[in-house]
C-alpha positions in Angstrom: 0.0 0.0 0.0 2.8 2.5 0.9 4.4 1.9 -2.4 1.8 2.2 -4.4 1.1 5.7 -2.6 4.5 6.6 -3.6 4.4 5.7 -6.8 1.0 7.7 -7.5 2.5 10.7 -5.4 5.8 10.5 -8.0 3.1 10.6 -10.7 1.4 13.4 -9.2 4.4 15.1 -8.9 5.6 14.8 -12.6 2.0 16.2 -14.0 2.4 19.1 -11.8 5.7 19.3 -12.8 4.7 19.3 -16.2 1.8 21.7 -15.9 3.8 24.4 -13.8 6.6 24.2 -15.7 5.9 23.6 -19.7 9.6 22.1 -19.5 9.4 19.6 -22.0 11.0 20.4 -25.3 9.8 17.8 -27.5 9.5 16.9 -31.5 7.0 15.1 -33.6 8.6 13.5 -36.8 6.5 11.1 -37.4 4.4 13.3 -39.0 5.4 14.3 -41.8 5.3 17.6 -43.4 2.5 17.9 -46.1 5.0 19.9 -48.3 8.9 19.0 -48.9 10.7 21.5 -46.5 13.9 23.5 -47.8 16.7 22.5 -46.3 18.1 25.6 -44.5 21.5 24.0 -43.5 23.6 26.2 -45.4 21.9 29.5 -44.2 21.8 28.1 -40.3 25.8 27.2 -41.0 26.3 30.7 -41.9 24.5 31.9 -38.7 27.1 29.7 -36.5 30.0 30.4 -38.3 29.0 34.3 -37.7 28.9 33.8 -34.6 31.9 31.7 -33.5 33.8 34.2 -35.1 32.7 36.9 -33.2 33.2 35.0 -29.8 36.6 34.3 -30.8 37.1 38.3 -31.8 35.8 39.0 -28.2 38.2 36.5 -26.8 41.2 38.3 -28.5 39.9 41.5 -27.4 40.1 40.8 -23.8 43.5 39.0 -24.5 45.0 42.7 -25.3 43.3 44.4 -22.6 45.1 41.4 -20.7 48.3 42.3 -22.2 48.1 46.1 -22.2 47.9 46.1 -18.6 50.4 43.9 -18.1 52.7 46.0 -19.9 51.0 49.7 -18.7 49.6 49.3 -15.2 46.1 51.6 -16.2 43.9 52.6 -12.8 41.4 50.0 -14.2 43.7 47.1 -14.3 43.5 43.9 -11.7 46.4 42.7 -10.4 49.4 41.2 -12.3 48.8 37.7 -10.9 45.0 38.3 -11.7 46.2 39.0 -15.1 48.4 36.5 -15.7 46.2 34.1 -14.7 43.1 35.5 -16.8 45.5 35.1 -19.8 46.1 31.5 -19.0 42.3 30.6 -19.3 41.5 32.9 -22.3 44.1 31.4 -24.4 42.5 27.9 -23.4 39.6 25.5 -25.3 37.5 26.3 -21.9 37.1 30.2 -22.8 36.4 29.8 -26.7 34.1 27.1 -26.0 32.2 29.6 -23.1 31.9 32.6 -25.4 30.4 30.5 -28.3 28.0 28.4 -25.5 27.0 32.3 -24.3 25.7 33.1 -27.3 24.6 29.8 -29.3 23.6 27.6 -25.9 22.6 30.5 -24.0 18.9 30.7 -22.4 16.7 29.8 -20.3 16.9 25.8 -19.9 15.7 24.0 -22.3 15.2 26.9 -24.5 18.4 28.1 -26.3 19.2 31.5 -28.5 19.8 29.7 -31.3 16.6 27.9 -30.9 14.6 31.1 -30.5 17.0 32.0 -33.6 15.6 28.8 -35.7 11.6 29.4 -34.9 12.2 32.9 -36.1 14.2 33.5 -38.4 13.0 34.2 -42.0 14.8 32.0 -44.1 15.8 32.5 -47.9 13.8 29.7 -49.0 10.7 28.6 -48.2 9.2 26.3 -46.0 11.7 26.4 -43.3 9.4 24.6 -40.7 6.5 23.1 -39.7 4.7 22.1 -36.7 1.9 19.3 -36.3 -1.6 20.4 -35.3 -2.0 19.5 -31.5 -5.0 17.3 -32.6 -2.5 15.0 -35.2 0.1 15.4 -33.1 2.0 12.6 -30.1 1.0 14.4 -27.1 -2.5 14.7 -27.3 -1.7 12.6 -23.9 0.4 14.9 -22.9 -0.7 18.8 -24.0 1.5 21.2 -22.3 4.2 19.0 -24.6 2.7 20.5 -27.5 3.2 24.2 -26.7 6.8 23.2 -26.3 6.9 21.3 -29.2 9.9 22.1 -31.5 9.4 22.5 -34.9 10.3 20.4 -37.9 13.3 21.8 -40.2 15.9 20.1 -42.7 19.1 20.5 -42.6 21.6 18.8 -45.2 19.3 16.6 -46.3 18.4 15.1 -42.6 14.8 16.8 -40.7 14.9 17.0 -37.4 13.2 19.4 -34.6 14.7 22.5 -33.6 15.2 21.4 -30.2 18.2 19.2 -31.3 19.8 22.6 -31.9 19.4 23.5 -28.8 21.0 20.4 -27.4 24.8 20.5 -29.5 24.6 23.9 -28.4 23.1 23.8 -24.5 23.7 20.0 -23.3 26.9 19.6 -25.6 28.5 22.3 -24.0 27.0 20.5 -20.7 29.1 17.4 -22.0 32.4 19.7 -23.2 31.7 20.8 -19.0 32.0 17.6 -17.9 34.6 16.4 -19.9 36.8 18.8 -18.9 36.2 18.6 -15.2 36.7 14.6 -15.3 39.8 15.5 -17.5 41.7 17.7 -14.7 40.7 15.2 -11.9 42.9 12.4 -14.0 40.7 10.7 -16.0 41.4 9.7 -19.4 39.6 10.3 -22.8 37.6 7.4 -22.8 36.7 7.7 -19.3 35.3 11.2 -19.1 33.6 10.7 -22.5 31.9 8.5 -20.6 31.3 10.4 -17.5 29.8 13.1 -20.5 27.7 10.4 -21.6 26.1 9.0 -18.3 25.2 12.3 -17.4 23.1 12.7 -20.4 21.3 9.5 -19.9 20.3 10.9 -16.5 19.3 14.1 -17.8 17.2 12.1 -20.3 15.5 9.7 -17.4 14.7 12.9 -15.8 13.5 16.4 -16.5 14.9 16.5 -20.0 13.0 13.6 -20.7 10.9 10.4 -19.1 10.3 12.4 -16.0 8.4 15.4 -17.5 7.2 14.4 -20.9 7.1 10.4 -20.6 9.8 10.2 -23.7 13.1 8.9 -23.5 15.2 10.4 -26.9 18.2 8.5 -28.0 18.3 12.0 -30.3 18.4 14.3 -27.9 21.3 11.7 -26.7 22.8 12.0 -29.8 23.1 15.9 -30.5 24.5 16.3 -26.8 27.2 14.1 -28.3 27.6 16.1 -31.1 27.8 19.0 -28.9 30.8 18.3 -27.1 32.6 17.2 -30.4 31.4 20.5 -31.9 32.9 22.3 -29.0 35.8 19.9 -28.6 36.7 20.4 -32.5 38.2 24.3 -32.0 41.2 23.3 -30.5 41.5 19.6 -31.3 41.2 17.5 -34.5 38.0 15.4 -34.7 38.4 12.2 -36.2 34.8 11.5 -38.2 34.8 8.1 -39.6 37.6 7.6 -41.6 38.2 11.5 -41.7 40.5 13.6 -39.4 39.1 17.3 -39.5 42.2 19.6 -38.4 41.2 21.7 -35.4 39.5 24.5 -36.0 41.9 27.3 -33.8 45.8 27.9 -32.8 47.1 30.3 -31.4 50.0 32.3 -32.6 51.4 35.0 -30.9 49.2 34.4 -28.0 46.3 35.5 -30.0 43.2 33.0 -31.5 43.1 32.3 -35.5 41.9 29.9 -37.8 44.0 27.4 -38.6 44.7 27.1 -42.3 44.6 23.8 -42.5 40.6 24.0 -41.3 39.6 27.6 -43.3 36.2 28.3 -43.2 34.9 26.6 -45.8 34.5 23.3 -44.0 30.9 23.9 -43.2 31.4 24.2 -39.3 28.3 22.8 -38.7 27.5 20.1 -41.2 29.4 17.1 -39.6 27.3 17.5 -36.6 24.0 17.0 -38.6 22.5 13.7 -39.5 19.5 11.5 -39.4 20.7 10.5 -35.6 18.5 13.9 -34.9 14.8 12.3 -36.3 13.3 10.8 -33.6 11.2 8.7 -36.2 14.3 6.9 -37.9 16.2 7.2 -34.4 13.6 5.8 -32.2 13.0 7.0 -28.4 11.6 5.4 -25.6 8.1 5.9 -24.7 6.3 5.5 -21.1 3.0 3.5 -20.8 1.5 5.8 -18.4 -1.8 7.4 -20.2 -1.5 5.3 -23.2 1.0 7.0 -24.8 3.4 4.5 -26.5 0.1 3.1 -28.2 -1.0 6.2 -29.2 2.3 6.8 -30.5 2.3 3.8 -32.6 -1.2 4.6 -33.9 -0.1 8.2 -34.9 2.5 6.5 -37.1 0.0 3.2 -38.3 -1.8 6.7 -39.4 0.9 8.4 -41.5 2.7 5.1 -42.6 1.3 5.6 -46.4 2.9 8.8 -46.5 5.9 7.3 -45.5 6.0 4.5 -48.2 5.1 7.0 -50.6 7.7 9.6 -49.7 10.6 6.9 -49.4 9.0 4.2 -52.2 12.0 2.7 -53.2 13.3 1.6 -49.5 11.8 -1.4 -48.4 11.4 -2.6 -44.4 15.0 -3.9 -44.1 16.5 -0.9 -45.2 14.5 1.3 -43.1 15.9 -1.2 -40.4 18.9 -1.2 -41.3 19.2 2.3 -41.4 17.6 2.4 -37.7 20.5 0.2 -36.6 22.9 2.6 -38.0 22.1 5.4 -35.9 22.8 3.4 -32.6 26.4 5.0 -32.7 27.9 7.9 -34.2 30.5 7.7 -36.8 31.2 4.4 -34.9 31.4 6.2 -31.5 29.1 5.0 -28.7 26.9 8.0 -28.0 24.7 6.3 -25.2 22.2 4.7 -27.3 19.7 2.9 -25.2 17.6 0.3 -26.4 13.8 0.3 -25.2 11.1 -2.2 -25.4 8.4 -1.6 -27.8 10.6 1.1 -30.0 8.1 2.3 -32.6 9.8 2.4 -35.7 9.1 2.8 -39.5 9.8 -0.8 -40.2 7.6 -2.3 -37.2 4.7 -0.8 -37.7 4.3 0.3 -41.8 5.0 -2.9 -43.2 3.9 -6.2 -42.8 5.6 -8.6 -40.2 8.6 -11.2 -42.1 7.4 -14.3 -41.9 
């Protein structure tokens, strides 16, 4: 009896919770858009790459004030071990990594400024976005989801929800964090990649996720991953695949440039993008609790022809296949976790192999 009041009290709790609180920032690809969507990814690359560039001119800029008063002692000057000291951590991956999170990751949790960026900015080509109508939409179940549901875009040729933005950017940097701080306690690569990871996975059984909204996203998991190697690739070469991308920054003469071995015509953003972002062909986990992973199955038994028709020449294995391939990252674990009952593509629009 006393467990079964706790559990209904945790219950209680997490409708409240989502009630008061409209925290859930979730996505709905299983819909599909009724028109094909332009694929912005070029016009949101040029946004990032604008704004990396100015974080790193800010960096710089403080670096001479640095060094100016190191060299003439103004009245507004801090000390010269203050100084010294600031230098140290400006001409670090830790301060380029904060001035880009400031103004890309930046925002009241879950919502980011680049995310506000994406849902309203007007894009050269039209349509940018779209959003399901509550009544078509997953969380019908659950409707204070909806008003934070993120909407649909394409980017290089993958559609996601904006909200995935707003996780390389916020949770990645969240990760980088993490990293870092399991780094300079003596732990090596592989183990604080994994500490990065874990914490995710938590995040994801809790307010970010199962907690508030009753969904568990291996995408979400997925884009904090490509967070920290977006934030990890300024000063460090990122092995993708087969394919070692220089890093991104050096320093010479104690000041920030681009590397020439990167230039800026890498597309910044592009490796970071993929299909691991739809939450339709990368599957999440879905709770039981008001029916929603059945109703979640039936939205999709109700789109499924538009499916087959918008992808007619891929059969059921290849949309499995290409579900299995999203359980890592460029062959890098990212914290995929496997659910019962995922809801996917080839499970539910196509008839069982016999």
């Amino acid at each position: 009896m006393k467990i079964r009041f706790i559990t209904q009290l945790f219950i209680l709790i997490g409708i409240l919770m989502q009630a008061v609180v409209g925290f859930a920032f979730e996505t709905d690809q299983y819909n599909l858009p009724p028109k094909p969507l332009a694929d912005i990814g070029i016009e949101v690359n040029e946004y990032v790459e604008s704004v990396v560039l100015k974080s790193i001119e800010k960096v710089n800029s403080e670096i001479l004030q640095r060094e100016m008063c190191l060299v003439n002692r103004g009245k507004d000057c801090d000390s010269v071990e203050k100084n010294r000291k600031e230098l140290i951590y400006l001409r670090s991956d830790d301060a380029v990594a904060r001035e880009v999170y400031k103004v890309l990751g930046g925002g009241i949790v879950p919502y980011t400024n680049s995310g506000t960026w994406l849902e309203k900015h007007e894009f050269r080509t039209q349509p940018s976005r779209y959003k399901t109508d509550f009544g078509d939409s997953l969380f019908v179940r659950f409707p204070t989801s909806y008003f934070g549901l993120a909407s649909t875009i394409k980017m290089f040729n993958s559609e996601f929800g904006t909200d995935k933005i707003a996780h390389i950017f916020q949770q990645g940097y969240d990760y980088f964090k993490t990293y870092k701080t399991a780094i300079n306690k003596g732990s090596n690569t592989i183990q604080a990649t994994e500490k990065a990871i874990k914490s995710g996975q938590k995040t994801e059984r809790g307010f970010y996720g199962t907690f508030i909204s009753g969904v568990y996203s291996n995408g979400d998991l997925a884009a904090n991953y490509a967070g920290l190697k977006f934030y990890q690739g300024f000063t460090g070469e990122l092995k993708i695949n087969d394919n070692i991308r220089p890093t991104m920054l050096k320093l010479k003469d104690g000041i920030w440039v681009i590397n020439e071995d990167f230039g800026m015509n890498s597309m910044l953003l592009k490796p970071f993008i993929s299909n691991h972002l739809n939450e339709a062909l990368n599957p999440s986990g879905f709770t039981k609790l008001f029916g929603l992973n059945s109703y979640v199955r039936k939205v999709l038994t109700r789109n499924c022809s538009n499916w087959r028709s918008q992808n007619s020449t891929l059969s059921q294995i290849d949309f499995e296949r290409a579900t299995v391939s999203l359980k890592r990252w460029n062959n890098e674990d990212y914290g995929f976790t496997e659910k019962k009952n995922f809801i996917t593509i080839a499970n539910t629009c196509f008839e069982p192999v016999k």
